[in-house]
N, C-alpha and C positions, 0 to 999 in steps of 0.2 A: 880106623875106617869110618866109623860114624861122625868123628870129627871133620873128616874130609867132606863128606856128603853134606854135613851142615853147612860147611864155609862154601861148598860150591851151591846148595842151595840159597846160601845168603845173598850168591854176586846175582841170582834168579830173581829173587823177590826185588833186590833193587833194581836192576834193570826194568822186571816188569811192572815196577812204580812210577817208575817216570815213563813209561809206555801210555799207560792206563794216564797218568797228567797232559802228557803231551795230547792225546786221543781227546781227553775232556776241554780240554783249554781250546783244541781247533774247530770241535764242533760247537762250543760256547760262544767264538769267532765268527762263527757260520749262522751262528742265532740258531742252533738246533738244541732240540730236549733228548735226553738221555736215550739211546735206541738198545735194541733187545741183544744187538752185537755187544754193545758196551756193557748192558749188564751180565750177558755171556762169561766177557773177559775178568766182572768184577768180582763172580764168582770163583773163576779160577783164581786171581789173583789172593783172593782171601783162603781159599782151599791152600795154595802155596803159604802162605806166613803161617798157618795152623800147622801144616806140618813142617814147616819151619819147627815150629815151638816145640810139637811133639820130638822132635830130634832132639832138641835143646830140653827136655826134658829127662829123655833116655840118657844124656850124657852126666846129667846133673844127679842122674840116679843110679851110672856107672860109676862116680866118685869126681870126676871131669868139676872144675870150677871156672868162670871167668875171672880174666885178671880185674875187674872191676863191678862192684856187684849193679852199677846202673845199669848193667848190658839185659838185666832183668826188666827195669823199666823199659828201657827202649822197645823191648822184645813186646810186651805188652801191649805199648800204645801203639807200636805196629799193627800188633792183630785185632785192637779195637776200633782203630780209624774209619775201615770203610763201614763196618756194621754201624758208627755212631749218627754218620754220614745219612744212612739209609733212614736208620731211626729218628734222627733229628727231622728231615726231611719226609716223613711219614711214607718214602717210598713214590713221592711224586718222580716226574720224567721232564722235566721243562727245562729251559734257557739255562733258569739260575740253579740248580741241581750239577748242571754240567759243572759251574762255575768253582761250587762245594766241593764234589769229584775231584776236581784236575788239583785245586788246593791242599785237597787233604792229601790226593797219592804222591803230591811233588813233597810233602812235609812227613811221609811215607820214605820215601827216597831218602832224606835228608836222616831220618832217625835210624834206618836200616845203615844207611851209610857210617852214621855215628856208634852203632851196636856192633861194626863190624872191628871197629877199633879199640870198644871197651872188653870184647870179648880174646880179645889175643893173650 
């Protein structure tokens, strides 16, 4: 049962990656700085891959292994992305923040999409 819940919270996190990219990249288009919506979303989105990991922890400590151990990494640079994002960025809200944003969650996308295949 906890496995299920992981793999369907996995198709969660990647969808709302490329949500959270697509959202960054159109207001980035529109020449807008980060709004209070978006960091709304970038809260929850990162609340979603923590407990992502927290599941993927519980499993790892039920006895559960992935068939590849980079599914470790990927998990990882998932749930460090948007916090490096903020950090790098001192938590400014402007044009080119958007730009970082939609980058990092479409490369979000991409590694979650990649972790879902090494974890089978």
């Amino acid at each position: 049962m906890l496995g299920f819940i992981h793999e369907r919270l996995a198709q969660t996190v990647i969808l709302f990656a490329f949500a959270l990219g697509a959202w960054a990249a159109w207001n980035f288009f529109r020449k807008q700085g980060v709004s209070a919506s978006y960091w709304g979303a970038l809260v929850i989105g990162e609340g979603l891959m923590l407990g992502q990991g927290v599941l993927g922890l519980a499993l790892v400590l039920s006895g559960a292994r992935p068939a590849d151990l980079l599914h470790f990494l990927y998990g990882a640079l998932v749930a460090l992305g948007l916090p490096g994002v903020y950090v790098y960025s001192h938590g400014r809200t402007t044009r080119t923040e958007n730009a970082l944003y939609a980058l990092v969650a479409f490369s979000i996308f991409g590694l979650a999409l990649r972790a879902v295949t090494t974890g089978r």
